[in-house]
N, C-alpha and C positions, 0 to 999 in steps of 0.2 A: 504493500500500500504506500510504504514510503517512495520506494521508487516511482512508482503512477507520478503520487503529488507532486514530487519534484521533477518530474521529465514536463505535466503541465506549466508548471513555473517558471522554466526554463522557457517554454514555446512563448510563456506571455511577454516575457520582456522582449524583444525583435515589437511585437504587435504595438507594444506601448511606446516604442519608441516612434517606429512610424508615422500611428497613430498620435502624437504630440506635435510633429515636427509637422506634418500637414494644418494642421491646427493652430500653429504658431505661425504659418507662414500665412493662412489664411488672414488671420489679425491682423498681421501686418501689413499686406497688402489693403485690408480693408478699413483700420485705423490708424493715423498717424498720431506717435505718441508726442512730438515737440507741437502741436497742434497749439496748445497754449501758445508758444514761447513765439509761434508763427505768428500770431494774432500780434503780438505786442511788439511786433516790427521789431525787436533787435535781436540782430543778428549775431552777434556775441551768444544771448542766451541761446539760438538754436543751435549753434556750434555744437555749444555745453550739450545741450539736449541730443545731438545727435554722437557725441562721444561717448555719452553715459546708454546711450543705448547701441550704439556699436553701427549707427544705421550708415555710415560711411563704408560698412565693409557685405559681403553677401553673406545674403539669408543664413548660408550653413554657418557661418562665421558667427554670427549671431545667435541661431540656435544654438551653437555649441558654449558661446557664453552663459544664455540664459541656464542653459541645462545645469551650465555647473555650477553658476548658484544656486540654484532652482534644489539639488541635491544637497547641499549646503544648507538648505531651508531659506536662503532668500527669492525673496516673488517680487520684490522692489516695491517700489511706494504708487501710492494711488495720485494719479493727477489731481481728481476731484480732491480730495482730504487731506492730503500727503501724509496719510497713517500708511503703516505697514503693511503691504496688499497680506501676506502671512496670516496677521493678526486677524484682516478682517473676514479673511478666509477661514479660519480657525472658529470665528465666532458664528458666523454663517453658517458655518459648515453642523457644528453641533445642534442649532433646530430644528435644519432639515435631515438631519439622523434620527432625530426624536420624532418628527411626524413619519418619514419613513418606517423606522424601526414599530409603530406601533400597526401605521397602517399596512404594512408588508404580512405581520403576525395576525391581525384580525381579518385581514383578507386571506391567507393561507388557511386558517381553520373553518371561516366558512365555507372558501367554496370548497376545500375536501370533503364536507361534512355534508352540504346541498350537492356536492354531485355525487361524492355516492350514494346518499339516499335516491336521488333521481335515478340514478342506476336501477340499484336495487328495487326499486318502485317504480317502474317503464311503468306510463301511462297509468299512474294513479293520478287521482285528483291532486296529489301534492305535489307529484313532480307539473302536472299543467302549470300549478299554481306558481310556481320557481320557475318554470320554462318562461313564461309572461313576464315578471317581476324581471327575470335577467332582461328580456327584450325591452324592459322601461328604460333597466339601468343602463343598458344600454345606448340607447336614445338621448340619454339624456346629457347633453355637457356637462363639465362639472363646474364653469361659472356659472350656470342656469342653475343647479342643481344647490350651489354654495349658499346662492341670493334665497331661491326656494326655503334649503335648511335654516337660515338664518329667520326669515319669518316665520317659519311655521313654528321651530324647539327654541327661539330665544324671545322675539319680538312681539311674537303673538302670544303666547302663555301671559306676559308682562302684564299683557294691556288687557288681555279676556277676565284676568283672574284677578288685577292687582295688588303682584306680587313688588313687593321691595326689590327682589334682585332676580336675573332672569334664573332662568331653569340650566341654562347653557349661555357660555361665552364667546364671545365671535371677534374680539381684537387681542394678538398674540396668544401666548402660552402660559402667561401667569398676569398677576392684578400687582399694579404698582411695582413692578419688576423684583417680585420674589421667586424664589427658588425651590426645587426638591419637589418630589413626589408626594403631593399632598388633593385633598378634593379640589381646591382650587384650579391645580396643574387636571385633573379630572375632567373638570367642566369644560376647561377650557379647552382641551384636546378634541371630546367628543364631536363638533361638526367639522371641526379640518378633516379628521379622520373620516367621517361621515362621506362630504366631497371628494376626498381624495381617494377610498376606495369603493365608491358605490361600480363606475364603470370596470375595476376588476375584479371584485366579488360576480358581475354578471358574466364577466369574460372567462374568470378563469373556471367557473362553478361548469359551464357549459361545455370547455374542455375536459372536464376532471371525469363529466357525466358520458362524454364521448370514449375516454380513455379505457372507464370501467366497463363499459357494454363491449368495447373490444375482448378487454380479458376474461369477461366471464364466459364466451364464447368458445374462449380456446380450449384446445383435448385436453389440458392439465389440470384446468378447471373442473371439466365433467367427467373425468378421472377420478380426481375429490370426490365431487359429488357421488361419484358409484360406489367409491370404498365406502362411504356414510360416514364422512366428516363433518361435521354442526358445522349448518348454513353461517355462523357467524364466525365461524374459525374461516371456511373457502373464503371469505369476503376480505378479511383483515388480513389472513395471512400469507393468501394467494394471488387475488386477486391484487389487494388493495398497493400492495408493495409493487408489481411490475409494473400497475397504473399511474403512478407516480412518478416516472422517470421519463417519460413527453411531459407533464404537467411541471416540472422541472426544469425541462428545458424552456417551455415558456414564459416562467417564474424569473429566470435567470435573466431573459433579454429584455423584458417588461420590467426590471425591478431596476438593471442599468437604466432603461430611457426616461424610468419613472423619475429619475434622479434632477431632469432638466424638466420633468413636467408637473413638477412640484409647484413651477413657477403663478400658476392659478390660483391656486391653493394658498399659497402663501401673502400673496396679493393680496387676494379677497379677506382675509383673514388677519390683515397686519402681519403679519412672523415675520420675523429678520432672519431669514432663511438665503440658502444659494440664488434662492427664484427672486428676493426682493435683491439681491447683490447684482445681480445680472442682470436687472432691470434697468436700475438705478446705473449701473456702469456702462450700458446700453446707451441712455440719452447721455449722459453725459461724456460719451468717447473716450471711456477711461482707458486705454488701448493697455498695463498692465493688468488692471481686475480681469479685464476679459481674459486675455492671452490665461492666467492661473485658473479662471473659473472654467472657461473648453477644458483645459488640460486634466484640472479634477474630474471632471464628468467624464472625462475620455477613460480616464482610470479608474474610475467608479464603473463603466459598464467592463473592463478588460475584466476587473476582479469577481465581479460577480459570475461571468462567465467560467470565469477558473472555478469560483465554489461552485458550479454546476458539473464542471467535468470530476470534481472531486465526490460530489452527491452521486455522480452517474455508477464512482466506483462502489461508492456503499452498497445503494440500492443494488446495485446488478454487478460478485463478484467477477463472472467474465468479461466487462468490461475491462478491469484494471490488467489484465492479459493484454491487452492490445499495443 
């Protein structure tokens, strides 16, 4: 096993690299970072500006500077703030982990749990009823869906029942900039999470439901079933494990891209997340934010990919053969 993970580990760095160096060349060609220093006619400062950024010499020249602070932990300073692009990377980065990390878990146990019942209950009334409900979630954007959550579980309770304080929070992740896992951090989690996994609770329930009708299909399965193995041992034990490893690989490229489609979410919601950093350094042509925020998201989806080839070995040992 240790061999598998480290021969993946190895294939990903080449990928990350690529994959950065494209990404930084596109910035730069698409923003220019002495931009300021252009604006206020002297050319002195854009000298400076173009020494400190290397922009005198070619792209490779350049990536390879950045790279090697960049591994150093320097990302350089943000034009807009002139804070530590690092820092505000760091700070960013830790929200959208937390709306990730919750809504990644509360979506994985649902939709394994609606699509295998949908499985297991082909055309009962409750898999229709899940069938329809994914087709809502689906439909539905999740800034439509955000605005929707926010009147129906904060706004409207307030004012139907008049209560002092809503039912649910809908600006940032804590009241008055407090900390820790507390009901507060609770409340206000509940509709970011809400918006942010409604359309993959519907996506991924629908594959999960797809997955298990494959495998209960197969000879191995009704093999089970002839020896007289309890219906809920075939499901969990046989079934449900080989099910899991396409729903996996799903999981894996939905959960990198979900990393840049946070930015909805975080918006609608206040969070000082990657999605409001990327925004904010979007209008204002911060040409370092960007260049570090692509580059973490480029390595946000390389690694989750790698923990998918790594799930592939768990779930399925001849995989790790390969």
């Amino acid at each position: 096993m240790l061999t598998y993970i480290s021969r993946r580990v190895l294939y990903s760095i080449p990928v990350i690299l690529v994959a950065t160096f494209i990404l930084f060349f596109a910035v730069r060609q698409t923003f220019d970072p002495c931009a300021r220093a252009r604006s206020s006619k002297d050319k002195t400062a854009v000298e400076r500006c173009r020494e400190q950024y290397d922009l005198n010499d070619s792209v490779f020249v350049q990536y390879g500077s950045w790279l090697g602070n960049a591994v150093q932990g320097d990302l350089g300073e943000s034009e807009r703030t002139n804070d530590s692009v690092k820092t505000m990377v760091q700070s960013a980065l830790w929200y959208t982990i937390q709306l990730i990390f919750w809504g990644i878990l509360v979506s994985a146990i649902l939709s394994i749990l609606l699509g295998v019942y949908s499985a297991v209950r082909q055309y009962s009334v409750g898999d229709y009823v899940f069938t329809g409900l994914s087709y809502l979630g689906l439909a539905l954007p999740p800034f439509v869906f955000g605005i929707l959550a926010i009147q129906i579980f904060a706004v409207g309770p307030t004012e139907w029942f008049n209560l002092k304080e809503p039912l649910f929070y809908f600006v940032g992740l804590h009241e008055g900039g407090g900390k820790g896992f507390n009901v507060d951090y609770a409340k206000h989690l509940v509709l970011p999470v809400m918006t942010f996994t409604v359309q993959i609770i519907a996506e991924w329930s629908r594959f999960q439901r797809a997955a298990m009708l494959d495998v209960m299909g197969a000879d191995y399965v009704r093999t089970a079933r002839a020896k007289g193995v309890p219906r809920r041992k075939v499901v969990t034990h046989h079934a449900l494990r080989n099910a899991l490893i396409p729903l996996v690989t799903v999981m894996a490229i939905d959960i990198g891209a979900l990393f840049g489609g946070v930015i909805i979410t975080e918006e609608i919601f206040s969070i000082p997340g990657m999605g409001k950093l990327f925004i904010d350094a979007l209008n204002a042509g911060d040409a370092p934010v960007l260049v570090a925020w692509t580059i973490v998201t480029a390595c946000f989806v390389v690694l989750f990919n790698l923990v998918a080839d790594v799930l592939y070995g768990v779930l399925d040992p001849r995989i790790r053969l390969t």
